[in-house]
C-alpha positions in Angstrom: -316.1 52.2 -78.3 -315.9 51.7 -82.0 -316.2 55.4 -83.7 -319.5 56.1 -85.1 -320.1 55.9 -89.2 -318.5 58.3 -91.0 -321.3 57.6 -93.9 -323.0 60.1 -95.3 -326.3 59.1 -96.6 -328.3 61.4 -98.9 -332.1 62.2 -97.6 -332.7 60.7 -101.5 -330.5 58.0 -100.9 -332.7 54.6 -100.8 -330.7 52.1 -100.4 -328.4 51.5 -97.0 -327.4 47.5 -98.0 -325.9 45.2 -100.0 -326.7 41.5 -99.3 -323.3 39.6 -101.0 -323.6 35.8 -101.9 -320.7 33.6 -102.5 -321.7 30.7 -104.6 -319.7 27.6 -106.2 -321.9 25.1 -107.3 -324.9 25.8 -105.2 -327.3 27.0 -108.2 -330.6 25.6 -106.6 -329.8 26.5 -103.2 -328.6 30.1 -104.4 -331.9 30.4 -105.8 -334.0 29.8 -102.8 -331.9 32.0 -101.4 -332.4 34.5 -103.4 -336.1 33.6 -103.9 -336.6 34.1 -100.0 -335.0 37.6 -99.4 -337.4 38.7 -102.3 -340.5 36.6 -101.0 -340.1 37.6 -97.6 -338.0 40.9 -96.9 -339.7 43.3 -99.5 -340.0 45.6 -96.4 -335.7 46.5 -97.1 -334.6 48.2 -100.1 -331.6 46.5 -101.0 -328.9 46.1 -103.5 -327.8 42.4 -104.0 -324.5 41.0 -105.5 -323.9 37.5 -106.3 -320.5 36.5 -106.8 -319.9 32.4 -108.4 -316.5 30.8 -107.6 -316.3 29.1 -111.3 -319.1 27.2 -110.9 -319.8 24.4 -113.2 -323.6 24.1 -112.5 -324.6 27.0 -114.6 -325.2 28.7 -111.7 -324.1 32.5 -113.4 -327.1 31.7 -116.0 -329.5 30.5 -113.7 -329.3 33.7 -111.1 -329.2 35.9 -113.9 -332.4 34.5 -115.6 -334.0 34.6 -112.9 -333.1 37.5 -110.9 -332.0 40.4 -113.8 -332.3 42.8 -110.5 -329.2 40.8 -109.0 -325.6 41.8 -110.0 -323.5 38.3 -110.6 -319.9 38.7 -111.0 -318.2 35.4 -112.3 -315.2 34.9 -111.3 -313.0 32.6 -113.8 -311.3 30.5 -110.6 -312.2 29.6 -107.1 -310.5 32.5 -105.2 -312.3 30.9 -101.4 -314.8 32.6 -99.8 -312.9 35.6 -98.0 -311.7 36.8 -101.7 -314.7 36.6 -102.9 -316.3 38.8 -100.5 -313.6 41.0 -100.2 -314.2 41.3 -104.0 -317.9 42.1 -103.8 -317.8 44.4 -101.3 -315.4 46.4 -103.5 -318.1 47.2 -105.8 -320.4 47.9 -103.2 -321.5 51.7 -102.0 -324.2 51.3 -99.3 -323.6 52.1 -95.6 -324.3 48.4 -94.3 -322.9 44.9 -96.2 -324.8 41.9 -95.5 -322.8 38.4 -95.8 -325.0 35.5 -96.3 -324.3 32.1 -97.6 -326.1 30.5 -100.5 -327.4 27.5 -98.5 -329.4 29.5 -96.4 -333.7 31.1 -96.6 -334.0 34.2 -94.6 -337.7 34.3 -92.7 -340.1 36.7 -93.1 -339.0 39.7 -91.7 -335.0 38.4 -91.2 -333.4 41.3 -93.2 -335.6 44.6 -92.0 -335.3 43.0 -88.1 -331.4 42.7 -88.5 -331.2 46.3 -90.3 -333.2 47.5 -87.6 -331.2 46.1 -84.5 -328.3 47.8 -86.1 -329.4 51.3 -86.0 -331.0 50.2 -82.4 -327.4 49.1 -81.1 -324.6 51.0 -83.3 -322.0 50.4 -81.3 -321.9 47.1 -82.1 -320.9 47.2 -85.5 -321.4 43.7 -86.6 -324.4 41.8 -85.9 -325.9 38.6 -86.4 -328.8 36.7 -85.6 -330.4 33.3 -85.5 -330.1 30.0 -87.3 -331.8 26.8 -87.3 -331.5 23.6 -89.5 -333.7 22.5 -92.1 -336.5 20.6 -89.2 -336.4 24.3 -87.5 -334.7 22.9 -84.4 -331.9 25.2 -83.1 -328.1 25.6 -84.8 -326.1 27.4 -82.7 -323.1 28.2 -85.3 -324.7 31.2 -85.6 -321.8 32.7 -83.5 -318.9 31.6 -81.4 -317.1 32.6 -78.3 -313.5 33.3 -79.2 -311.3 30.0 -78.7 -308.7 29.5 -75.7 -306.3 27.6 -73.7 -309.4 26.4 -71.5 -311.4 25.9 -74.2 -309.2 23.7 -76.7 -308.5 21.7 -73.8 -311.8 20.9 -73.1 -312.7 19.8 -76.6 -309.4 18.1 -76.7 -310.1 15.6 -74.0 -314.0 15.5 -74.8 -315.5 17.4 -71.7 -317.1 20.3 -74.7 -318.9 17.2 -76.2 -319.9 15.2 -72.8 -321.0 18.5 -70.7 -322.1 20.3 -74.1 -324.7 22.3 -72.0 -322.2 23.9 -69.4 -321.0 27.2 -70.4 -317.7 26.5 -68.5 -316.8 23.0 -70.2 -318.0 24.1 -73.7 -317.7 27.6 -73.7 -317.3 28.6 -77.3 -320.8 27.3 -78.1 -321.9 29.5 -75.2 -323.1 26.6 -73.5 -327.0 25.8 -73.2 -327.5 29.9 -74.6 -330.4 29.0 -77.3 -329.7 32.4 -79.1 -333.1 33.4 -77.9 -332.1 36.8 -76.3 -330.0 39.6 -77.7 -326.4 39.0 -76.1 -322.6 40.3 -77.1 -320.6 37.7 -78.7 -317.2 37.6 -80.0 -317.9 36.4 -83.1 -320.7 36.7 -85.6 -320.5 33.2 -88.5 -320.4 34.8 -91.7 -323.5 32.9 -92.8 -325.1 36.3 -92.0 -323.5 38.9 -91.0 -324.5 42.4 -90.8 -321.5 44.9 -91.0 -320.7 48.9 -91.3 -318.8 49.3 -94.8 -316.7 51.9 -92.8 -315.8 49.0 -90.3 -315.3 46.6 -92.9 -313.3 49.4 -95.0 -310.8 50.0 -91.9 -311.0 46.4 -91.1 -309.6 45.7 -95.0 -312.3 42.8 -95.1 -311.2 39.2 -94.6 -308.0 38.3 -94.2 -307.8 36.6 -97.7 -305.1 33.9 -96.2 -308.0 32.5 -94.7 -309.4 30.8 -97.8 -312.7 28.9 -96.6 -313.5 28.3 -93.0 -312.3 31.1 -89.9 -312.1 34.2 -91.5 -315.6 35.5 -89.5 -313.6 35.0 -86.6 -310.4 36.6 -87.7 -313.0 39.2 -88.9 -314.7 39.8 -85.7 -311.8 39.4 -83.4 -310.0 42.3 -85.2 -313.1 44.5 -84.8 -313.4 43.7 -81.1 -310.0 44.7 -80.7 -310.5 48.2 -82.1 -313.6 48.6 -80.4 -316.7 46.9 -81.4 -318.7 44.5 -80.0 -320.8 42.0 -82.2 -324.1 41.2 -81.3 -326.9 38.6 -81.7 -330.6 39.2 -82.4 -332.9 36.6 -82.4 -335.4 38.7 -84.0 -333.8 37.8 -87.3 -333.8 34.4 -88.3 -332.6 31.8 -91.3 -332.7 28.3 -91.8 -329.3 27.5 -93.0 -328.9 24.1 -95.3 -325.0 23.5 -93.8 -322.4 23.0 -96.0 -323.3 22.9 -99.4 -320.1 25.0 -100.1 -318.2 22.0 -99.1 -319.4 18.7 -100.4 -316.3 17.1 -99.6 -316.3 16.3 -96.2 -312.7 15.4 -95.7 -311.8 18.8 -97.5 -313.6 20.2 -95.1 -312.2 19.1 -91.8 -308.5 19.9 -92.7 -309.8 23.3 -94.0 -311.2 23.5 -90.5 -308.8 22.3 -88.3 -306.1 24.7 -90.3 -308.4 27.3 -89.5 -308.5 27.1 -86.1 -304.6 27.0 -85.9 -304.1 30.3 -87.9 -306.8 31.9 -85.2 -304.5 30.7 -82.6 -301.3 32.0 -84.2 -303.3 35.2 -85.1 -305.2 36.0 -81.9 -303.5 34.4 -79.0 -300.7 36.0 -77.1 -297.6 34.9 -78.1 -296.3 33.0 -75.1 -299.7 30.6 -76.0 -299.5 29.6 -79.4 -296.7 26.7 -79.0 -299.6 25.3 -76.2 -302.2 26.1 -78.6 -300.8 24.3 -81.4 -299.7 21.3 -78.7 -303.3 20.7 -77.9 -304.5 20.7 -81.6 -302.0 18.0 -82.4 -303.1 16.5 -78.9 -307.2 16.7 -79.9 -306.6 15.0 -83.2 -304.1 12.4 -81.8 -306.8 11.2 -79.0 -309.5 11.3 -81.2 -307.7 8.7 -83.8 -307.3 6.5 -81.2 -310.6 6.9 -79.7 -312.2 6.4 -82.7 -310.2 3.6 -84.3 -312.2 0.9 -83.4 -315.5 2.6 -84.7 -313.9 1.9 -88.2 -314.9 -2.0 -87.7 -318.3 -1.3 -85.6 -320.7 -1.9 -88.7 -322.1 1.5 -87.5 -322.0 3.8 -90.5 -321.9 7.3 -88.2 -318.7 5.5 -86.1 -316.7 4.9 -89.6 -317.4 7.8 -91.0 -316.2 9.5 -87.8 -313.1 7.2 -87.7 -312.3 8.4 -91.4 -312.4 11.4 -90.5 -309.9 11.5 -88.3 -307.8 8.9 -89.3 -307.7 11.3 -92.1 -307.2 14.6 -90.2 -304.5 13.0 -88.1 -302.4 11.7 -91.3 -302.4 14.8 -92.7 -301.4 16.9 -89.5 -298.7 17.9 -91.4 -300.9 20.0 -94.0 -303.1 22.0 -91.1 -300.5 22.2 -88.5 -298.7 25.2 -89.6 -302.1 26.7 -90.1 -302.6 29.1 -93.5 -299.6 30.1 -95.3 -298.5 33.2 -93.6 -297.9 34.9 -97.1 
């Protein structure tokens, strides 16, 4: 078991969190972000930080004219999203940091539920809850079971995607699970995510090598390792807009499939990795062939999906060797 906070909190203190938001180029959706946790979280006394990657939206003198209450630090260069937070959270004091992305609207009650299923399960030490797209129907990248052998080879040879409710041939979406209990997970998606400073302190934040994309996982598989054990509430919910980070798609899936090779060299026992990495270059290889005919279909969801990968495949060379190790 994790230890327990070594916070000290006043009986004047107020405040116990900080709610950090990573923005680059997301002024409007910051806003409604923003605009929700005041709306409809009132109920928590927090602090909030907003920290812009070099926007070029005016998104610094839009939070700030409309929300004086909100700290924005503006940084002068994209540093990636674990940087940035790692930043933030450096100027923060409270006992609990709250991670949530711009693109998402907390519901009523999100924030004070979450806070409250923290000090109902400390021993968790992170937590998370639930997240549903823009029509309200279910998105289950709230959290993640922790990737394996088993589990990259399903997704390499398409069993995750053809049995995507079995738990056993898509395990690291949990299966059919639709986030509507409370359940241990090994990783909590750091579009919110509820963590102790202390944890995060001893943790030293992200792993900044992880520049957009896997570094919640890194996160959360380093706290399970000295102890805790993230959970899931569905008690607090948000509608997350995904990917308004990341308007480049193709940036995306090589930021992605990097990712999941630096988890693999991180978190997986050594004799695995050179199997690990074998069925990444495997997954991407089928998957151009599969999808290479798709490119003259006339369907515009079956090109774009042979892009993709016609893309991710010629540059296997740039994600392969997952982040720099530096």
């Amino acid at each position: 078991m994790f230890p327990k906070s070594t916070e000290r909190v006043s009986a004047k203190s107020v405040k116990q969190l900080t709610i950090i938001i990573v923005s680059y180029n997301t002024a409007p959706m910051t806003l409604k972000a923003i605009e929700a946790l005041d709306l409809h979280n009132r109920s928590v006394d927090y602090d909030c930080i907003v920290i812009d990657n070099a926007s070029t939206d005016g998104s610094v003198e839009k939070i700030s004219e409309a929300f004086p209450m909100v700290r924005v630090i503006s940084l002068r260069e994209n540093v990636g999203f674990a940087c940035a937070n790692n930043l933030a959270a450096s100027y923060c004091t409270t006992p609990y940091l709250l991670l949530l992305n711009p693109d998402t609207e907390a519901d009523v009650g999100a924030v004070c539920a979450l806070m409250t299923f923290a000090k109902a399960a400390p021993g968790a030490g992170i937590w998370g809850g639930r997240t549903v797209f823009s029509d309200r129907t279910l998105n289950k990248a709230s959290c993640w079971a922790a990737p394996s052998l088993h589990s990259l080879l399903f997704r390499a040879v398409g069993l995750s995607r053809i049995f995507s409710q079995s738990a056993l041939f898509n395990p690291e979406e949990y299966g059919n699970w639709e986030r509507d209990d409370i359940r241990q997970v090994d990783i909590v998606v750091g579009c919110l995510l509820l963590i102790r400073r202390d944890i995060w302190n001893m943790l030293g934040g992200f792993n900044s090598k992880y520049f957009m994309y896997g570094e919640d996982a890194d996160l959360c598989l380093r706290a399970r390792a000295l102890g805790c054990q993230p959970m899931i509430t569905p008690d607090a919910q948000i509608v997350h807009h995904v990917g308004a980070s990341t308007n480049n798609n193709d940036e995306k899936a090589i930021l992605v499939m990097k990712a999941r090779v630096s988890l693999i060299q991180d978190h997986w026992p050594a004799w695995q990795v050179r199997y690990g990495i074998l069925l990444m270059w495997f997954w991407s290889a089928l998957r151009f062939v599969i999808t290479r005919p798709l490119a003259y279909s006339g369907n515009s969801k079956g090109v774009l999906s042979a892009q993709r990968w016609q893309l991710i495949w010629r540059r296997r060379d740039t994600w392969l060797n997952g982040y720099d190790q530096a």
